[in-house]
C-alpha positions in Angstrom: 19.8 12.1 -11.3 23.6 12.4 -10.0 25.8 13.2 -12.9 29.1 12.3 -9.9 27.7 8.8 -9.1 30.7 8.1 -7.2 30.3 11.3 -4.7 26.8 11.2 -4.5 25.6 8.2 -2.5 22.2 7.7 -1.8 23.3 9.1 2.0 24.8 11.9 0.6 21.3 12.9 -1.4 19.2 11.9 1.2 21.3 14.7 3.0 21.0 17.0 0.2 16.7 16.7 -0.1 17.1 17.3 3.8 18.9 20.2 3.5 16.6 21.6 1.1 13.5 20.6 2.5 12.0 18.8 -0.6 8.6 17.1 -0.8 7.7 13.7 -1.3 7.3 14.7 -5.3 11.0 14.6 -5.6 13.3 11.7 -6.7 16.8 12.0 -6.1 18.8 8.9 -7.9 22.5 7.3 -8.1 23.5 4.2 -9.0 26.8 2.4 -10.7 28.4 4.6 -12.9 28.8 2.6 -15.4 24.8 2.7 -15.3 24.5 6.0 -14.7 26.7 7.0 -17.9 24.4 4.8 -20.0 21.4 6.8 -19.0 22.7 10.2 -19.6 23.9 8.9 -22.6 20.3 8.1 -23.7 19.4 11.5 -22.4 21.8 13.3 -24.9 24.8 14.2 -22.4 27.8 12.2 -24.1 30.5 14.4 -22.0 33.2 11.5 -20.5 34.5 13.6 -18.2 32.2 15.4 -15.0 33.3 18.8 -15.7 32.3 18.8 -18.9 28.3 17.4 -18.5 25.6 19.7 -19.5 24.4 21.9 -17.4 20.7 21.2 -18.0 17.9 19.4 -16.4 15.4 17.1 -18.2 11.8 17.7 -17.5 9.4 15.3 -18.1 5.3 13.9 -18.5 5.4 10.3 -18.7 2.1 10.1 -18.8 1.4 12.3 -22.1 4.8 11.6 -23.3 6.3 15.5 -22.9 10.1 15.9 -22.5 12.3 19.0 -22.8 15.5 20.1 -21.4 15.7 24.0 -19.9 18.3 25.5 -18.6 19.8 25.3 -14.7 21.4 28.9 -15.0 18.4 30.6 -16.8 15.3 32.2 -16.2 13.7 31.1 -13.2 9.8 32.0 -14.0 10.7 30.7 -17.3 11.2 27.2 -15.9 8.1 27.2 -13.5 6.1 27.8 -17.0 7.7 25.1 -18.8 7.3 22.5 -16.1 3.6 23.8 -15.4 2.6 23.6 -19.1 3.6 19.8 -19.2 0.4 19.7 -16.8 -2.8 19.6 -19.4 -5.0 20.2 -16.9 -3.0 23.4 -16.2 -2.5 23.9 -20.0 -6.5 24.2 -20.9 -7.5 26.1 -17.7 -7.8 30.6 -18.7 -4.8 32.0 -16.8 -4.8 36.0 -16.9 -1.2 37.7 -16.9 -0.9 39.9 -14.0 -0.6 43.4 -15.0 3.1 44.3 -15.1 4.4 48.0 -15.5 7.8 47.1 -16.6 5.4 45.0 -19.7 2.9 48.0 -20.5 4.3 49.1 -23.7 1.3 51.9 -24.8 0.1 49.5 -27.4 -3.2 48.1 -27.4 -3.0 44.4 -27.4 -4.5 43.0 -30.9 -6.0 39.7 -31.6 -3.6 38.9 -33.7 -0.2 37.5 -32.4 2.7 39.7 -32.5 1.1 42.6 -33.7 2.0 44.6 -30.8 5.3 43.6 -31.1 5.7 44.4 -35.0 4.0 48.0 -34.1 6.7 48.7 -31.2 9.8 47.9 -33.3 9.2 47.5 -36.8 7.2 50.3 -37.5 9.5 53.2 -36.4 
């Protein structure tokens, strides 16, 4: 959703989405400002003037009723998790971490959660 509903026409997005080569999945919207404002309002941005909007995007499940905001500048892989555990049916399948050398840390992974972790840097 525009946060510059008087720049971004619904031309001027459909131009964008072109540009960009997005699916069918994605919904580009603008509308009266005064409209506009009232829904970022409800979605926590209160900013009145452009430059000062947040610079987050709101991800949602309307049909389980999951919403969270995440970052535009941060961690990319970060993101694609966050929007791909909102999916249950993604949530409850086994997925197995690719084996990463930068992530091998010589520890033996233990059942219990963060013992690796506590053995790395608290022990020392």
């Amino acid at each position: 959703m525009t946060v510059d509903p008087e720049r971004d026409t619904p031309e001027r997005l459909k131009e964008f989405a072109t540009a960009f080569g997005v699916g069918p999945e994605w919904l580009f919207l603008t509308g009266k400002p005064e409209d506009i404002r009232a829904i970022n309002s409800k979605l926590g941005d209160k900013s009145r003037k452009l430059s000062e909007h947040r610079n987050e995007i709101v991800l949602g499940n309307d049909a389980t009723g999951e919403w969270a905001r995440n970052s535009v500048f941060g961690d990319l892989d970060r993101l694609i998790m966050d929007i791909r555990s909102m999916d249950p049916k993604w949530r409850n399948e086994v997925h197995q971490p690719k084996f990463d050398e930068a992530s091998n840390t010589g520890y033996a992974l233990d059942l219990q959660p963060g013992q690796s972790l506590f053995k790395k840097l608290c022990v020392p």
